[in-house]
C-alpha positions as CSV (number, residue, x, y, z in Angstrom):
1,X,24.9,-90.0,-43.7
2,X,23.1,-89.6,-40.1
3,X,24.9,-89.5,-37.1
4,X,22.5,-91.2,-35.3
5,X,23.8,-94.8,-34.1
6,X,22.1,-98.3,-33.0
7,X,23.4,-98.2,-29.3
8,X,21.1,-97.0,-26.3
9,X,21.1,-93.0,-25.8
10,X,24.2,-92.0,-23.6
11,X,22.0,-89.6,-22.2
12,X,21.1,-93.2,-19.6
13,X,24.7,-93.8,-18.9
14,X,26.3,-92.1,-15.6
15,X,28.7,-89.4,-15.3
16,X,28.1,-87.6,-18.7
17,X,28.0,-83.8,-17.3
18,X,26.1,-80.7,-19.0
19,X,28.3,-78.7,-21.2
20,X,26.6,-75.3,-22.6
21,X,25.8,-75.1,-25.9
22,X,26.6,-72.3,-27.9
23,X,23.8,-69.9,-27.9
24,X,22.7,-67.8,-31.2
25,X,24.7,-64.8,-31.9
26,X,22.9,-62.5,-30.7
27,X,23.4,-63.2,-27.0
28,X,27.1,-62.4,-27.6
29,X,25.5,-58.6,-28.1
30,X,25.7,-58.4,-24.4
31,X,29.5,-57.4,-24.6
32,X,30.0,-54.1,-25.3
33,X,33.8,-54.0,-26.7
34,X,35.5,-51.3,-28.6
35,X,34.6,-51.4,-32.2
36,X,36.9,-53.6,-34.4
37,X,40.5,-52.6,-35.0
38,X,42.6,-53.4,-37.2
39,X,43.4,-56.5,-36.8
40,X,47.4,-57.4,-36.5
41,X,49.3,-57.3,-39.8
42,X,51.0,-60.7,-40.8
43,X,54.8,-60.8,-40.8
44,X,55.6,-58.9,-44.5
45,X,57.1,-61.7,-47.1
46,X,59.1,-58.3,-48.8
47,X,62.4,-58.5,-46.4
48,X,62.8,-61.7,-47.2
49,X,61.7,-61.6,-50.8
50,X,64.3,-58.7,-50.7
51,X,66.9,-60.4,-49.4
52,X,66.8,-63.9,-51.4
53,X,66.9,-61.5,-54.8
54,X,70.4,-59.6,-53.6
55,X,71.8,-62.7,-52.5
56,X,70.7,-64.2,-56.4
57,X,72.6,-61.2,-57.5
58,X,75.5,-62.2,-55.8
59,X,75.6,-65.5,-56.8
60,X,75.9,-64.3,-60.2
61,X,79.4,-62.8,-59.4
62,X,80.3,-65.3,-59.7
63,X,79.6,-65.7,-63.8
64,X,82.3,-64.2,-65.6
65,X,82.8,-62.8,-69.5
66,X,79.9,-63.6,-71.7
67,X,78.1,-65.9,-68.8
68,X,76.8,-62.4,-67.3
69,X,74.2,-62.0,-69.7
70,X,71.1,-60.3,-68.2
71,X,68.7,-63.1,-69.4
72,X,71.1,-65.0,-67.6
73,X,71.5,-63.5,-64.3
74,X,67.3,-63.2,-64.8
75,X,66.9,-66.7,-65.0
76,X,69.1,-67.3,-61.8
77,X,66.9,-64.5,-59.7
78,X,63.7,-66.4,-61.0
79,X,64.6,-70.2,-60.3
80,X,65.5,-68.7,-56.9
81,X,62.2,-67.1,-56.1
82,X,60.3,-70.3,-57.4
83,X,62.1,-72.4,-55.6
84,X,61.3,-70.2,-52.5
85,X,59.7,-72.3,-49.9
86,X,56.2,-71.4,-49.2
87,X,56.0,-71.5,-45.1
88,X,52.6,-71.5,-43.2
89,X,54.3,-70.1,-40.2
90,X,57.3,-68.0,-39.2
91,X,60.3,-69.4,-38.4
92,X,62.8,-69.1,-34.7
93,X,66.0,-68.7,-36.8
94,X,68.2,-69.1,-39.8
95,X,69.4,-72.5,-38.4
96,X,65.6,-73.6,-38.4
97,X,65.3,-73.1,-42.2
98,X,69.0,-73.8,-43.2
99,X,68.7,-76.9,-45.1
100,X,66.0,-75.7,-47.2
101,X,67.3,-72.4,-48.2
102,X,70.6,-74.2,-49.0
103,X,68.7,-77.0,-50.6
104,X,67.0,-74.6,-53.4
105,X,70.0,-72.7,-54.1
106,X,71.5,-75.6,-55.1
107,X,68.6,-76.6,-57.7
108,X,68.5,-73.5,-58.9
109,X,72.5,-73.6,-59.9
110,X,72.6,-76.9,-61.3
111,X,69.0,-76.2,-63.2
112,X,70.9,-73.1,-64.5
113,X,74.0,-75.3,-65.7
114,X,72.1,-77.6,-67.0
115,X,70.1,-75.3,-68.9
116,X,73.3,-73.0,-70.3
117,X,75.1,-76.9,-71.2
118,X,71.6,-78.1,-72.8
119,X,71.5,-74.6,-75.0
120,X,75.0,-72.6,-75.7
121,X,77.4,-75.3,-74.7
122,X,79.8,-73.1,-75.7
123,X,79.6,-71.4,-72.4
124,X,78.3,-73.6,-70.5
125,X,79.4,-73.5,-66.2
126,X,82.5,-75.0,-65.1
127,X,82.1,-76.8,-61.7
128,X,84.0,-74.5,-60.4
129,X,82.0,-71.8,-61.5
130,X,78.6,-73.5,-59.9
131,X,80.5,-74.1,-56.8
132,X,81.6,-70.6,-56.6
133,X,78.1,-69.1,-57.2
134,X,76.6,-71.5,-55.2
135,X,78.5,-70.5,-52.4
136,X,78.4,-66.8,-52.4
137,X,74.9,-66.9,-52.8
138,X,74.0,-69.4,-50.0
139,X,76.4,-67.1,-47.4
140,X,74.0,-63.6,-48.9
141,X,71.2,-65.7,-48.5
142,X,71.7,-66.9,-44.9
143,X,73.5,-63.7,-43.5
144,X,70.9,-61.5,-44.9
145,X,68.2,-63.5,-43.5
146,X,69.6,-64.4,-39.9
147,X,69.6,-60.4,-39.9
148,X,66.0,-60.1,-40.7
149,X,65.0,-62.6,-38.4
150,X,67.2,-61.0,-35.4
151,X,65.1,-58.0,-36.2
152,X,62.0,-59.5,-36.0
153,X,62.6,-61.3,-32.8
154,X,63.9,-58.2,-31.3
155,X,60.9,-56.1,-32.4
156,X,58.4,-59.0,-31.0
157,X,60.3,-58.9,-27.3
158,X,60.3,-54.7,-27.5
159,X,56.6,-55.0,-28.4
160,X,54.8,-58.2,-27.3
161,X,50.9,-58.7,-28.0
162,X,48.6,-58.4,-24.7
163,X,46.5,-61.5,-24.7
164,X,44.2,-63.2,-22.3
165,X,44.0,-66.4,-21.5
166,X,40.7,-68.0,-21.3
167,X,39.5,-70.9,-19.4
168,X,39.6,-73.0,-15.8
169,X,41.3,-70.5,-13.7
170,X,44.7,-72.9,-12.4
171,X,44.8,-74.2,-16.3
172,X,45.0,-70.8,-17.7
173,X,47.5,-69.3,-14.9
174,X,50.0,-72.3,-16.1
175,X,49.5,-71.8,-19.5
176,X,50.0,-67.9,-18.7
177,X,53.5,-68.8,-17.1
178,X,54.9,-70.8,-19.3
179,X,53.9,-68.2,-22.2
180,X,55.7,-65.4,-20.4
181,X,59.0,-67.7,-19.4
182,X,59.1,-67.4,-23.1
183,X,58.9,-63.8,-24.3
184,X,60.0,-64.7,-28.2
185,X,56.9,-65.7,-28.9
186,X,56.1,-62.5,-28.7
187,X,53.0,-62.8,-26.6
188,X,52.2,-61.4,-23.3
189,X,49.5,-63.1,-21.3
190,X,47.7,-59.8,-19.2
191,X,44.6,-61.7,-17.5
192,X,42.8,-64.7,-17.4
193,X,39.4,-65.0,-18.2
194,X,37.5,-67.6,-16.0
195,X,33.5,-68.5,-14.6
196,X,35.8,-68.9,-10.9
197,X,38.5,-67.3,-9.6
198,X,39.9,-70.6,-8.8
199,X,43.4,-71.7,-6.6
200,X,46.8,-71.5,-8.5
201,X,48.2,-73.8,-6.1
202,X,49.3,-70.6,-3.8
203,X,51.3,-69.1,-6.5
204,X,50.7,-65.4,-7.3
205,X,49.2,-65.2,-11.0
206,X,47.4,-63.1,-13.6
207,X,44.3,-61.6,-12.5
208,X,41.2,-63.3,-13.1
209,X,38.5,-61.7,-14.8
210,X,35.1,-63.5,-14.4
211,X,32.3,-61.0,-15.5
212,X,32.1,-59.0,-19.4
213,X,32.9,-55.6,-17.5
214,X,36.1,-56.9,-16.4
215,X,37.4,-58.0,-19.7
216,X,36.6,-54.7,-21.1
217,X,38.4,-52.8,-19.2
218,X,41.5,-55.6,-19.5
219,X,40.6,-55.0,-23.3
220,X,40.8,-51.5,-23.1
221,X,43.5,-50.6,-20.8
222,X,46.3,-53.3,-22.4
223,X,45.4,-53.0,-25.8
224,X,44.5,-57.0,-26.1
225,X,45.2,-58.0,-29.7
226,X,45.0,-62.3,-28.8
227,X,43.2,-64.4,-27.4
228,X,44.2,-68.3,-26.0
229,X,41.4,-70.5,-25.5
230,X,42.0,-73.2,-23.1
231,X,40.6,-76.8,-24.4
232,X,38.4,-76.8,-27.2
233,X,34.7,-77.5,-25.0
234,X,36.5,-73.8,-23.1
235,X,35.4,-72.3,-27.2
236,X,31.6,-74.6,-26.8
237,X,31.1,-72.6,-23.7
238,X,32.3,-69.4,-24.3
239,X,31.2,-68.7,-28.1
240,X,29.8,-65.4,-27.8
241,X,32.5,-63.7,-25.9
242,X,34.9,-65.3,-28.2
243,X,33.1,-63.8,-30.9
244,X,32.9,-60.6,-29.9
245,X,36.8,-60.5,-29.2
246,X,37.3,-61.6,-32.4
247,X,34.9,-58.7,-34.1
248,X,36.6,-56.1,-32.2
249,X,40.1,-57.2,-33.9
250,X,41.5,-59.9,-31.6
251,X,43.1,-62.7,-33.1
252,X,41.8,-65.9,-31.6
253,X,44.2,-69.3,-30.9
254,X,42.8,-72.8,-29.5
255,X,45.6,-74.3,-27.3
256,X,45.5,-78.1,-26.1
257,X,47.3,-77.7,-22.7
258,X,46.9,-81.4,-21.2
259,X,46.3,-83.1,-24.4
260,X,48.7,-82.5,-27.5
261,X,46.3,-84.2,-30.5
262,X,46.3,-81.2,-32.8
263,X,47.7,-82.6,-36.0
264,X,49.7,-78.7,-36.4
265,X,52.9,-77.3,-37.0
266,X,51.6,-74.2,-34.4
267,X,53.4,-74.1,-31.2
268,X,53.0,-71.7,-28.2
269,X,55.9,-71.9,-25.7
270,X,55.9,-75.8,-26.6
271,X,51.7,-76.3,-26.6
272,X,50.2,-77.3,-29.4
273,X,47.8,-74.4,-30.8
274,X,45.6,-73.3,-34.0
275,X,43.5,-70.2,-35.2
276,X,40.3,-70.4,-34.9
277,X,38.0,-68.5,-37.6
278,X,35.1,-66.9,-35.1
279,X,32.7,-66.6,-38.1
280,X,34.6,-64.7,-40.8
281,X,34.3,-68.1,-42.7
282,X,37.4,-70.0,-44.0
283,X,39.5,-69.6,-46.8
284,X,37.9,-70.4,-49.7
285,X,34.0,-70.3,-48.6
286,X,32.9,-68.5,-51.5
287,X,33.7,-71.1,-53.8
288,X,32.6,-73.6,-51.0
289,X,29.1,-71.7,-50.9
290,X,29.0,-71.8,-54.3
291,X,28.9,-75.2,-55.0
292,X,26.5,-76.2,-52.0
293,X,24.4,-73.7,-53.7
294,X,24.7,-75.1,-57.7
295,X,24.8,-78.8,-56.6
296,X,21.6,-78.9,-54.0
297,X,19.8,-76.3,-56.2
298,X,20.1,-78.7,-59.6
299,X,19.5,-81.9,-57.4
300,X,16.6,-80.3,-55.8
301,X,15.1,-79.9,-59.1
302,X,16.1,-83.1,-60.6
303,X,14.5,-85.6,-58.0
304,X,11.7,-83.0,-56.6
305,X,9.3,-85.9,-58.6
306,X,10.9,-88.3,-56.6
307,X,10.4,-86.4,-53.2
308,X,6.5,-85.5,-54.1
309,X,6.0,-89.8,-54.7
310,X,7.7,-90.4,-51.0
311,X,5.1,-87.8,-49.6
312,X,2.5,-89.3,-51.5
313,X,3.4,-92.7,-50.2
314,X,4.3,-91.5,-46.3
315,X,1.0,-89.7,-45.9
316,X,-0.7,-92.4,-47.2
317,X,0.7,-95.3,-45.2
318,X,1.4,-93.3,-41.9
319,X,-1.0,-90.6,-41.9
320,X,-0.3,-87.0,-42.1
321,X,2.9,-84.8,-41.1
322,X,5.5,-86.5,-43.5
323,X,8.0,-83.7,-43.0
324,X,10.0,-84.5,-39.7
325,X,11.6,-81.1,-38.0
326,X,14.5,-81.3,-35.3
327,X,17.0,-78.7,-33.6
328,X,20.0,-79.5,-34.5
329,X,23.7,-77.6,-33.7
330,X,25.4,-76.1,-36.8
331,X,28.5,-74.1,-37.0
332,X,29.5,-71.5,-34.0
333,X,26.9,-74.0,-32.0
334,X,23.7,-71.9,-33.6
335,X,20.9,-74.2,-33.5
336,X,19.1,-74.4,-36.7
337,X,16.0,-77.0,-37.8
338,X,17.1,-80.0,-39.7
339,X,14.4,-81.6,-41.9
340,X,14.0,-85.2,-43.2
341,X,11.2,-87.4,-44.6
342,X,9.2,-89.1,-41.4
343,X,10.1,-92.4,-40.9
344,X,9.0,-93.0,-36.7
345,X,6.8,-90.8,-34.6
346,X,8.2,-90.4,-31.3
347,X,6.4,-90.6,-27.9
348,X,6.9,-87.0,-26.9
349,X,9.3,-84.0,-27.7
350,X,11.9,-85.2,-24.7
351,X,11.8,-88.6,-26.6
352,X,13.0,-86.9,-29.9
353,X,15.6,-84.7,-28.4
354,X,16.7,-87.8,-26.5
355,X,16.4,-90.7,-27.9
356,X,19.7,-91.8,-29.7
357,X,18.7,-94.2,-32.2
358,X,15.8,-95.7,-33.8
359,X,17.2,-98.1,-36.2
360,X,15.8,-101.4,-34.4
361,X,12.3,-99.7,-34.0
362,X,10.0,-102.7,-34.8
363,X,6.8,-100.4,-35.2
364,X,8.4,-98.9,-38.3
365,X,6.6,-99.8,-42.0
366,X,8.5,-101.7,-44.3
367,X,8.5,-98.4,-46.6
368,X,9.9,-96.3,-43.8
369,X,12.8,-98.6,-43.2
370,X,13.6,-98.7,-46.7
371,X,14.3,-95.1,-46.5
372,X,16.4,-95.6,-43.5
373,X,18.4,-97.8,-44.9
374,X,19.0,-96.1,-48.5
375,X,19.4,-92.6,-46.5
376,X,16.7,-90.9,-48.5
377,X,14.6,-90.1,-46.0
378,X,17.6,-87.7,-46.3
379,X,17.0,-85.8,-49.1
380,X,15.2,-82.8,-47.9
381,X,18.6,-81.8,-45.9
382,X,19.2,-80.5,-49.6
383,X,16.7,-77.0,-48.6
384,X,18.8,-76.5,-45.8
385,X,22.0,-76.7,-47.8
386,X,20.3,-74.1,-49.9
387,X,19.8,-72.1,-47.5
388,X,22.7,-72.0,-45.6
389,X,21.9,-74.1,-42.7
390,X,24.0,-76.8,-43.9
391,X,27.0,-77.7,-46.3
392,X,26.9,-80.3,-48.5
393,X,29.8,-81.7,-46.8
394,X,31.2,-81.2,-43.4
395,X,30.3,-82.4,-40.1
396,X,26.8,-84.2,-39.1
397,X,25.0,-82.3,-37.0
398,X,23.6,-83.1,-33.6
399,X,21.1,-82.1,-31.1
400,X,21.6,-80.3,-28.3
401,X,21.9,-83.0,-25.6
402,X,24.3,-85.1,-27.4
403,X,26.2,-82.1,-28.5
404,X,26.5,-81.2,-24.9
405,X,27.3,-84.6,-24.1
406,X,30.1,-85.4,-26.5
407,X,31.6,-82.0,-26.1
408,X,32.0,-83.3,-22.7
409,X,33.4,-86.7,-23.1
410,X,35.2,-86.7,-26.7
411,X,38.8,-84.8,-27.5
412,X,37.5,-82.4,-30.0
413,X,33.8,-82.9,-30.5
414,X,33.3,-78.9,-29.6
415,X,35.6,-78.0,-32.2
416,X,34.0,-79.3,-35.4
417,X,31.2,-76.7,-34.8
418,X,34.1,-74.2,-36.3
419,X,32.5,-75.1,-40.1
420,X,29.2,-75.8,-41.2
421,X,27.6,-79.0,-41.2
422,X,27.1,-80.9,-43.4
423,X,24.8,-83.6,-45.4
424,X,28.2,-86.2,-45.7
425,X,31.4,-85.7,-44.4
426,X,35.1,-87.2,-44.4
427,X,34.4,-89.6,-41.5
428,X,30.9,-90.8,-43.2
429,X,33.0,-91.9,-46.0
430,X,35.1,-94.0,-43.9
431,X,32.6,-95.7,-42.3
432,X,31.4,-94.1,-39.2
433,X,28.1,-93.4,-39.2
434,X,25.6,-95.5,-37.4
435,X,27.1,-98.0,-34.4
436,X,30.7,-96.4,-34.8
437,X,32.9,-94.7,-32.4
438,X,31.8,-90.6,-31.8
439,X,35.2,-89.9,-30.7
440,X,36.8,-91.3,-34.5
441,X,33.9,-88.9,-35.7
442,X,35.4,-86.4,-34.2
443,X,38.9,-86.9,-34.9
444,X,37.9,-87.6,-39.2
445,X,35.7,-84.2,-38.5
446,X,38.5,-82.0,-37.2
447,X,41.1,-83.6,-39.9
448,X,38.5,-82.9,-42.8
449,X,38.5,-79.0,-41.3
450,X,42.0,-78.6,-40.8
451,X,43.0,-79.8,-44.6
452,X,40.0,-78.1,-46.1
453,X,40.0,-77.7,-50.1
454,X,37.3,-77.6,-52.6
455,X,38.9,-80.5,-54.2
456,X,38.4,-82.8,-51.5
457,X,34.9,-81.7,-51.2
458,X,34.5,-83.0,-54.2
459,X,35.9,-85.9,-53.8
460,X,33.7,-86.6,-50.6
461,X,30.6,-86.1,-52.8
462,X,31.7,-88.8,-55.5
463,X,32.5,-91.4,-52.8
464,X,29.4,-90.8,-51.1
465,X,27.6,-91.4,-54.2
466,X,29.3,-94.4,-54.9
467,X,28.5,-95.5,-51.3
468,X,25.1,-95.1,-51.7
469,X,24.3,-98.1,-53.9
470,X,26.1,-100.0,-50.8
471,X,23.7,-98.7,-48.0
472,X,24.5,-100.0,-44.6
473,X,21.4,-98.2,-42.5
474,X,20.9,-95.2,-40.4
């Protein structure tokens, strides 16, 4: 379940360049931005809502003599707002959604003829009945919501939302433009946010803001309600402003400009782009906390025997300080100290920060490999699941050179620091841990985050303890 591999530290290898690590939260208290507004309402479901039940209604014109029965007409309003597709993001048009809103109206008619045939056969719907209600309630349907969606385009281009664009100055000036050649998105880039001023190939662009005054006053004086991050190692560097735009009511969005490998139905004027959570937690952490909380607290108490006889055993064969204490890089890149059972004693501090691997150490006891190899040297990460530092599942955690590294070098790496980490995690499951590839890690890291669900923590948990009686080393 460690992350640590069997190759020589990359920290030796040439052309790996520094990346900033997230600092802790309280360095973001240097930005003094207005208090939090509220933050931008989601597009209401009711118009639509509204407008699938009248068009129902006039489907069932299309019933005649005793077929008009209120349970009837009921029943036709309800299959329709069942079968009402549940979209995770709005929609350019009527054409965009035609198929599907033509699609349920025509299960929900021949669920209601079958269901009248099945029951009172008696009346039961002619074909040209279903044909007819089918019909007049697919033309409500669509005509009532091409309206609503004209409305809501023309409301986004009367009032677009000021954003800033944040990241390396010519980058963010040609994301910028290609946002504002396409004002139905209803976004209108007002500055770019940068460490350099940069050279936008001649062109005249958006100013450049490069110091916290600057942006507060952009803040201020355009009403910024969003935020485009540039590259995910752009949100590594930048956490603490990022954080603070998203406390004062700032919606924040990770865009891949140069690189489209977001597995996401989001689009921004044709660049792939997601929401990043900036520390409100994700949907569903309560019951996530929850069961990090009941599952290390019971197995805390069930092997605590167990983890007083490897103490025993370490302090006797290796001498004293059997609890091994590193920095490690949770969520929002906070550093927090990771513990495990002592198994090697580095050389110095810069050898334990640096060091990439110590699986082929040769000085190690045969006790100390053994928990290596079974991962329990492990077990104390279980206190800092309790705590908080960690999840049960999510990520593996890293120190701060590698994290700096990788965030460099790997597609990604940066952004699994948006959830906790965790003791296992989807891509430990499949394999990668030890000599595998970081940037699969990272891809298997970001997946597991963007499909997030209780059930598949679970599920991560029971493979990993079936994996354990196959252990492959550390």
């Amino acid at each position: 379940m460690t992350a640590e591999s069997t190759v020589p530290s990359p920290g030796t290898q040439p052309g790996y360049a520094h990346v900033s690590v997230l600092p802790r939260r309280e360095s973001g208290a240097g930005f003094r931005f207005p208090a939090r507004r509220p933050a931008t309402r989601p597009l209401s479901p009711l118009p639509l809502l509204l407008t699938d039940g009248l068009a129902a209604l006039a489907g069932a014109l299309a019933l005649t003599g005793a077929q008009r029965r209120p349970l009837l007409v009921a029943a036709l309003v309800a299959a329709t707002m069942l079968l009402r597709p549940n979209r995770s993001r709005p929609v350019a048009g009527i054409l965009d959604e035609l198929p599907s809103v033509c699609g349920r109206i025509a299960v929900a008619w021949f669920t209601l003829g079958a269901l009248v045939a099945a029951y009172t056969p008696a009346h039961a719907l002619s074909a040209r009945t279903l044909l007819l209600g089918f019909t007049a309630q697919a033309l409500a349907a669509c005509t009532g919501r091409a309206v609503v969606h004209l409305w809501r385009r023309r409301a986004l281009l009367r009032r677009p939302r000021a954003a800033l664009v944040i990241g390396p100055a010519a980058t963010a000036q040609r994301v910028a433009a290609a946002v504002l050649r396409h004002p139905r998105y209803g976004v209108r880039p007002v500055g770019i946010v940068a460490e350099h001023p940069g050279h936008p190939d001649g062109t005249e662009g958006l100013p450049v803001l490069t110091t916290g005054q600057e942006v507060q006053r952009a803040l201020i004086q355009n009403g910024v309600r969003e935020v485009l991050c540039i590259h995910p190692s752009v949100r590594t560097a930048q956490g603490p402003l990022l954080r603070a735009l998203a406390e004062s009511g700032c919606t924040v969005w990770e865009v891949d400009a140069d690189t489209p490998s977001y597995a996401t139905r989001e689009q921004l004027a044709g660049f792939p782009c997601r929401r990043l959570d900036m520390g409100a937690g994700r949907g569903g952490g309560l019951g996530k906390r929850l069961l990090d909380i009941a599952v290390s607290g019971t197995l805390l108490l069930l092997v605590s025997p167990l983890l007083l006889v490897f103490a025993a055993v370490l302090r006797l064969t290796s001498g004293p300080g059997v609890v091994f204490r590193q920095e490690r890089i949770g969520k929002d890149g906070r550093p927090f100290t990771l513990l495990k059972f002592r198994t090697h004693r580095p050389v110095d501090e810069h050898e334990s920060a640096t060091r990439w691997s110590v699986a082929g150490e040769v000085r190690m006891s045969p006790f100390c490999r053994f928990l290596r190899e079974t991962s329990l040297d492990e077990l104390l990460q279980l206190w800092n699941v309790l705590r908080g530092d960690m999840s049960l599942v999510g990520p593996r955690p890293e120190r701060p050179y590698f994290v700096g590294q990788f965030s460099q070098t790997y597609p990604g790496y940066a952004a699994r620091h948006r959830m906790r980490t965790g003791i296992t995690g989807l891509a430990q499951i499949h394999g990668l841990r030890g000599d595998t590839s970081i940037e699969d890690r990272a891809r298997f890291d970001n997946a597991y985050i963007d499909n997030w669900s209780l059930w598949q923590d679970i599920c991560i948990l029971l493979r990993t303890a079936a994996a354990l009686v196959r252990p492959t080393g550390s």
